[in-house]
C-alpha positions in Angstrom: -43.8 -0.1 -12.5 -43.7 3.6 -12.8 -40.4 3.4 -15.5 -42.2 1.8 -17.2 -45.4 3.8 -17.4 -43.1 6.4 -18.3 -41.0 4.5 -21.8 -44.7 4.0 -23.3 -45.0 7.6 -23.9 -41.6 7.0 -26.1 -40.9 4.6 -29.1 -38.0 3.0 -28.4 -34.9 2.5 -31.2 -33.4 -1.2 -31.3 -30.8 -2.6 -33.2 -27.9 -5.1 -32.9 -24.4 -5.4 -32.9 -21.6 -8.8 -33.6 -18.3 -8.5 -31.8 -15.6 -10.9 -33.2 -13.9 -13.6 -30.8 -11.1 -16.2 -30.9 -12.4 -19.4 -32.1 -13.3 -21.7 -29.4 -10.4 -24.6 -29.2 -13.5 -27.3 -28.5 -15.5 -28.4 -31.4 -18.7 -28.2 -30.3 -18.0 -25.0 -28.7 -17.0 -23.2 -31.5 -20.2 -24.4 -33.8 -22.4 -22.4 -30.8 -20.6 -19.4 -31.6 -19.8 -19.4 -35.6 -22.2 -16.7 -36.9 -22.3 -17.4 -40.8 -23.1 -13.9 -41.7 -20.0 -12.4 -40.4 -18.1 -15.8 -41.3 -16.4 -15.5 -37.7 -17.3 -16.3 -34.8 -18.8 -13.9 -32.4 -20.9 -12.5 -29.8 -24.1 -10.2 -30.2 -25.6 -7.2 -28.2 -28.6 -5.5 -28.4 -29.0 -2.6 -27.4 -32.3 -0.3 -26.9 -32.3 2.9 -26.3 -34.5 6.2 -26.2 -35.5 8.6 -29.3 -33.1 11.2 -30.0 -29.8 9.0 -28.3 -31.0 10.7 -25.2 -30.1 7.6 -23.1 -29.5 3.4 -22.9 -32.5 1.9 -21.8 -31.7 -2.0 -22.3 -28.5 -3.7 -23.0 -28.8 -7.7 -24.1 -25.1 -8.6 -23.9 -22.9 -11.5 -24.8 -25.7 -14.1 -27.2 -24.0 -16.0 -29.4 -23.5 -14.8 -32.9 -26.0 -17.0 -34.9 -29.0 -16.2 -32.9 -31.3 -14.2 -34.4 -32.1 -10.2 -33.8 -35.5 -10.9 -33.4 -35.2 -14.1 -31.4 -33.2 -11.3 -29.0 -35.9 -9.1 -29.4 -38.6 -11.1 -28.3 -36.7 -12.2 -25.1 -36.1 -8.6 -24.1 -39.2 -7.5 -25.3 -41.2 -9.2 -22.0 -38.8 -7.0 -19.9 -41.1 -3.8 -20.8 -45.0 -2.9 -21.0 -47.1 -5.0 -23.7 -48.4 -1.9 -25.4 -44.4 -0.2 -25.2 -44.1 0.7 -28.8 -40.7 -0.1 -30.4 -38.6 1.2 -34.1 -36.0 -1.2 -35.1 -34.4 -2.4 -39.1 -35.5 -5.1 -41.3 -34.1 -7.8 -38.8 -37.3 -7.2 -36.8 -40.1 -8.0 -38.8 -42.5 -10.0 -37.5 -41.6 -8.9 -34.0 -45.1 -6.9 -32.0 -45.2 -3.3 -31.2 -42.3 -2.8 -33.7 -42.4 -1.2 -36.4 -40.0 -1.8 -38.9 -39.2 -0.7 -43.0 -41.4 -1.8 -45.5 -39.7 -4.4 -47.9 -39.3 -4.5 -51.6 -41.6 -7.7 -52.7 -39.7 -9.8 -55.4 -40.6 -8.3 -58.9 -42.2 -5.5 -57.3 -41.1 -1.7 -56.7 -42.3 0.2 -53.2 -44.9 2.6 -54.0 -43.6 6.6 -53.1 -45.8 6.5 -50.2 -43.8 3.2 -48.8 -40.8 5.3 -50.3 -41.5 7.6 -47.9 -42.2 5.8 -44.8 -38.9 4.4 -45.2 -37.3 7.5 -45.1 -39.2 8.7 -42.2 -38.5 5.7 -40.3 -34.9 5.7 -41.4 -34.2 9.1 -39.9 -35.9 8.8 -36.7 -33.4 5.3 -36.2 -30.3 6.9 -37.3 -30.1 7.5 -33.2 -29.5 4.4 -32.6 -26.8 3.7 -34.6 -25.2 6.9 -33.1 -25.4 5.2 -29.7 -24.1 2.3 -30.9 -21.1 4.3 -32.5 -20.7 5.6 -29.0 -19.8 2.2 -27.5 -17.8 1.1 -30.6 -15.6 4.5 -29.6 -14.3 2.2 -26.9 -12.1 -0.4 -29.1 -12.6 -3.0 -26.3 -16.4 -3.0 -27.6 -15.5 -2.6 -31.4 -12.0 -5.0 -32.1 -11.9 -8.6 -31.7 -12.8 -9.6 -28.0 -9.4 -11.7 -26.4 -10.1 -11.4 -23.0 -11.9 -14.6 -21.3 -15.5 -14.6 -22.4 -16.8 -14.6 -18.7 -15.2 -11.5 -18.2 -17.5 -10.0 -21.5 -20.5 -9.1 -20.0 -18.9 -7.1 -17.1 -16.5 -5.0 -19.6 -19.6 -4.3 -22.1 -21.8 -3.1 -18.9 -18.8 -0.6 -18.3 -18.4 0.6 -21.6 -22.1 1.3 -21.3 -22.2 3.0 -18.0 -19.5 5.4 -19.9 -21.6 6.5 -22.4 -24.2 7.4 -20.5 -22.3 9.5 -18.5 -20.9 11.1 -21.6 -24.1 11.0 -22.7 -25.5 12.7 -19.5 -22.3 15.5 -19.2 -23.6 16.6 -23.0 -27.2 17.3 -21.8 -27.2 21.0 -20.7 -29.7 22.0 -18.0 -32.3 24.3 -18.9 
């Protein structure tokens, strides 16, 4: 597909995000949905965008909160080109085509140059946390979600579809 000829010249930024939810009144339910890092229980997006915030390529909405980024990752990962080359945060290692920061060994300091590459790394991402603070603007994406969860995925697709077109009225023509 020619879009996707097109991302491989770029490497694409992904991270994720945890919305809170109620707690599910069913037992079982409410397990799925418990993510033990945020000690809530919530919902996770992904999103994937291009360098520089310049636009959304990718939204995975509405996986429950204890999955794992990269499990997310790899599952959105066949939507795109094998060689399309991707930046993301510690959450993603092990993932292919990503490249992610280097990680302090136990007992061990980084070496400058690792030190470095970090930094790099860290300041080409920053972007996508920007986009991400762009959907979080909208407090329906940000606050605890009360609505009914099969309305979720259609509300976060809108909220999306805002920001780009924010996104899109910044971008001045040359």
């Amino acid at each position: 597909m020619f879009v996707q000829e097109v991302l491989t010249n770029f490497r694409l930024l992904v991270d994720s995000m945890e919305q809170p939810i109620n707690r599910p009144s069913d037992d079982k339910e409410q397990q799925k949905y418990f993510s033990g890092k945020k000690k809530q229980h919530t919902l996770k997006n992904q999103v994937i965008g291009l360098p520089e915030a310049k636009d959304i390529v990718e939204v995975d909405i509405g996986s429950r909160g204890p999955t794992a980024d990269i499990s997310l990752f790899r599952k959105s990962q066949e939507k795109f080109d094998k060689s399309q080359p991707f930046s993301g945060d510690k959450a993603y290692q092990g993932g292919e085509n990503i490249t992610t920061p280097h990680k302090r060994k136990p007992k061990q300091e980084l070496t400058q140059q690792q030190k470095d590459e970090n930094k790099t790394l860290s300041s080409n991402r920053i972007f996508i946390e920007h986009l991400i603070r762009l959907l979080k603007i909208f407090r329906i994406a940000s606050q605890r979600f009360r609505l009914r969860i099969d309305t979720y995925e259609q509300i976060i697709l809108t909220v999306c579809g805002l920001v780009r077109l924010r996104i899109g009225s910044l971008v001045l023509p040359n």
